[in-house]
C-alpha positions in Angstrom: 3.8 -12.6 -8.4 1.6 -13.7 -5.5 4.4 -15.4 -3.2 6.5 -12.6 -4.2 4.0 -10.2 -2.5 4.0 -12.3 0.5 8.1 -12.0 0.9 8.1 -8.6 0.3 5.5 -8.0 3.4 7.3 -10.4 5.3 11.0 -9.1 4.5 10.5 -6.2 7.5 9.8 -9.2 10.2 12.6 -11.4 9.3 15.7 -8.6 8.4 17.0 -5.9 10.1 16.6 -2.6 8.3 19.7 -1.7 8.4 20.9 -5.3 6.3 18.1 -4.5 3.7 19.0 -0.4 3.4 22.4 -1.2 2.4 21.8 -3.9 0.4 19.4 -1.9 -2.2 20.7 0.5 -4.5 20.1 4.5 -4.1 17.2 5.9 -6.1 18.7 6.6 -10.0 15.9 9.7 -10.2 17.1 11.2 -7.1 20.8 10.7 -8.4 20.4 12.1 -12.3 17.8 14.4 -11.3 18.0 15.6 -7.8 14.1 14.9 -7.7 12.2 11.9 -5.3 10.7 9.6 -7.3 7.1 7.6 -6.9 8.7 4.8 -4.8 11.8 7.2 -2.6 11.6 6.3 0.7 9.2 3.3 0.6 11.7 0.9 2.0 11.7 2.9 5.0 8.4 3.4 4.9 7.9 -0.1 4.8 9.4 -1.0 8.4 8.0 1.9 9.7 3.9 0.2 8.9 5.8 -2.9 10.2 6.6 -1.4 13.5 3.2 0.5 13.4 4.6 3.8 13.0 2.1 4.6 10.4 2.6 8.6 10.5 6.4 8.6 10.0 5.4 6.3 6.8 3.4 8.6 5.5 5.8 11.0 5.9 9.0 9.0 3.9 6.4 8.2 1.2 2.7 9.1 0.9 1.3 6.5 -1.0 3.3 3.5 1.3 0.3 3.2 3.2 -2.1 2.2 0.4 0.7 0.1 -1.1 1.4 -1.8 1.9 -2.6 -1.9 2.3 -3.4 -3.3 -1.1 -0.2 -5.8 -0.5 -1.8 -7.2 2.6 -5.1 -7.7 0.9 -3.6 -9.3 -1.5 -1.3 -11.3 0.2 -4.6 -12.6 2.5 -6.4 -13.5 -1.2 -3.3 -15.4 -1.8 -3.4 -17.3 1.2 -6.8 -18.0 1.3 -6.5 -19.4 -2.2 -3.6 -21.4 -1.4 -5.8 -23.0 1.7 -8.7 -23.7 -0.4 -6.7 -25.3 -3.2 -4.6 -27.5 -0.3 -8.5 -28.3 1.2 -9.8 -29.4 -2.3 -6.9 -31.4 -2.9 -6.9 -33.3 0.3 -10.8 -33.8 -0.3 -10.1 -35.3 -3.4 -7.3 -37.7 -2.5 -9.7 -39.1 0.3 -12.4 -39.5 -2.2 -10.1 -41.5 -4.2 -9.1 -44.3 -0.9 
């Protein structure tokens, strides 16, 4: 889940939007029910925080921001994580020599 977090932040530096919007499907809520559901518009949303265009995000999808914030933090827990456990190992292989 955690590395998965970490490509999903990373996705709007590394694809165009344009690749990624036609390459997801269209929302099954909006199509059965004519009605937005929780996660309609987020994509856009997504590039919009990447590009710092914070209000138009919060205007495709309300709750993108806090997503995307609570990504990030997560994604810098699993990072830090990752460091400490790559610093503990190399401490312990030079303990060993």
């Amino acid at each position: 889940m955690g590395l998965a977090v970490l490509f999903v932040l990373s996705v709007p530096f590394l694809v165009r939007e344009d690749i990624v919007l036609d390459s997801t499907p269209d929302c099954s809520t909006k199509k059965l029910y004519s009605e937005k559901c929780l996660f309609c518009g987020m994509t856009r949303s997504f590039y919009c925080i990447s590009r710092g265009e914070f209000g138009k995000a919060a205007e495709l999808n309300g709750l993108s921001l806090y997503l995307y914030a609570a990504l990030a933090v997560n994604g810098a827990c699993i990072m830090i994580f990752i460091l400490k456990l790559i610093n503990k190992r190399g401490r312990l292989e030079n303990a060993h020599h």
